[in-house]
Structure formats: structure tokens, C-alpha cells
C-alpha positions in Angstrom: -9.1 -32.1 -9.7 -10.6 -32.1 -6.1 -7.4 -30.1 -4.6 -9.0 -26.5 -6.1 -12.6 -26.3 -4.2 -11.4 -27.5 -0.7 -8.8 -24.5 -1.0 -11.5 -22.2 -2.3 -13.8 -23.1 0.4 -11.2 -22.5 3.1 -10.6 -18.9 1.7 -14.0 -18.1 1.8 -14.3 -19.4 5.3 -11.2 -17.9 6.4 -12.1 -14.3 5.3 -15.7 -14.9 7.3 -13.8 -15.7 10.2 -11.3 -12.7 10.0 -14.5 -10.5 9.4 -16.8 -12.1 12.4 -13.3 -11.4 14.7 -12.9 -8.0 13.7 -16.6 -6.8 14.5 -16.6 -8.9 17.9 -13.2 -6.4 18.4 -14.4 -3.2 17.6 -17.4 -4.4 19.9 -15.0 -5.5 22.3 -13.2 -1.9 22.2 -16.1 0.3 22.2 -17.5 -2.3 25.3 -14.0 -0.8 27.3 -14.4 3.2 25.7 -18.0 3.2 27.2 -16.6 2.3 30.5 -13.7 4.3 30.6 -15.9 6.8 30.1 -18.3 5.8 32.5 -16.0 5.7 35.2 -14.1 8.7 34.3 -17.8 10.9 34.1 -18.4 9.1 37.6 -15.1 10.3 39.2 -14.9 13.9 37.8 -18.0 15.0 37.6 -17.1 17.1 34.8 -19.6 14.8 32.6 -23.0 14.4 33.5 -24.5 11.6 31.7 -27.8 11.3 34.1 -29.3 8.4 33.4 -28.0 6.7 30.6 -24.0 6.9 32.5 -25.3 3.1 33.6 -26.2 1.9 29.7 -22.8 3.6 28.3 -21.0 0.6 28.4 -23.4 -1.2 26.2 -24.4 1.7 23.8 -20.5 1.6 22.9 -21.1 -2.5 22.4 -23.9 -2.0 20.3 -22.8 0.7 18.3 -19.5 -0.4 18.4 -20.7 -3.8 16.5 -22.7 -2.5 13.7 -19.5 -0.1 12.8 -17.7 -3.8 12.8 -19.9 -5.0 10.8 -19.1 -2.8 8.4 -15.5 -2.9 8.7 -15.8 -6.9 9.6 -17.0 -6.8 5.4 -14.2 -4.7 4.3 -11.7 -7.1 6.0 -13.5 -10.0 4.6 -13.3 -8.5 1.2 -10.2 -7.7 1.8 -8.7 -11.4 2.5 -11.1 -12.6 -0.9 -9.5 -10.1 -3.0 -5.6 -11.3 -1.9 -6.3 -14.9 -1.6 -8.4 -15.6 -4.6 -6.4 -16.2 -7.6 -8.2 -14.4 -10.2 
């Protein structure tokens, strides 16, 4: 009888993990695009970012998390849907 919740519960807190990793990755991604095109706007000059070349790097963190978020939830849902015996 007490073998189905603690399985249930581990699902659940398994597809919260995967979600929470995959928005702290797309953050972590969009973290290295801003400065890759930081530095690359700094070395060319073809870019000019005036003042924000500085806060790219965390606008592409920022940004890149709430887009996580989103597909952090899909994930989630994702793992629920396939682990769940319905």
C-alpha cells in the first residue's frame, strides 16, 4: 500500500528538478551568447552597443531564464506525462 505515493512523489520531484536544470541552462547559455557577443562587438567594431555592450551579458541571463521557465514547464510536463501511469 505505501510503495505507490513514495514513487509518485519522486516523479513529481524528479520532473521539478529536470525543469529548474533546464531554465538554469538556457540561462547559462544565453549568460555565454551575451558575452560572445560582447566581446565580438568589442573587437570588430562592426556592432555598436554604446552603453548597454557592458549589461549584455546579463540581459541574455535574464532573458535567457524567463524563456527557461517556460521551456523548464514543458520539460516538467513532459517527464509527468511519461512517468505517470495514467
Amino acid at each position: 500500500m505505501w510503495t505507490q505515493p513514495p514513487r509518485k512523489i519522486g516523479i513529481v520531484i524528479y520532473g521539478l528538478i529536470v525543469g529548474v536544470c533546464t531554465a538554469l541552462g538556457t540561462s547559462a547559455a544565453f549568460l555565454v551568447l551575451g558575452i560572445a557577443i560582447s566581446l565580438f562587438a568589442q573587437s570588430t567594431g562592426w556592432i555598436h552597443l554604446g552603453e548597454y555592450q557592458p549589461w549584455l551579458p546579463i540581459f541574455g541571463m535574464e532573458y535567457g531564464f524567463f524563456l527557461g521557465l517556460v521551456i523548464g514547464a514543458f520539460v516538467c510536463w513532459k517527464v509527468w506525462r511519461t512517468r505517470f501511469d495514467w
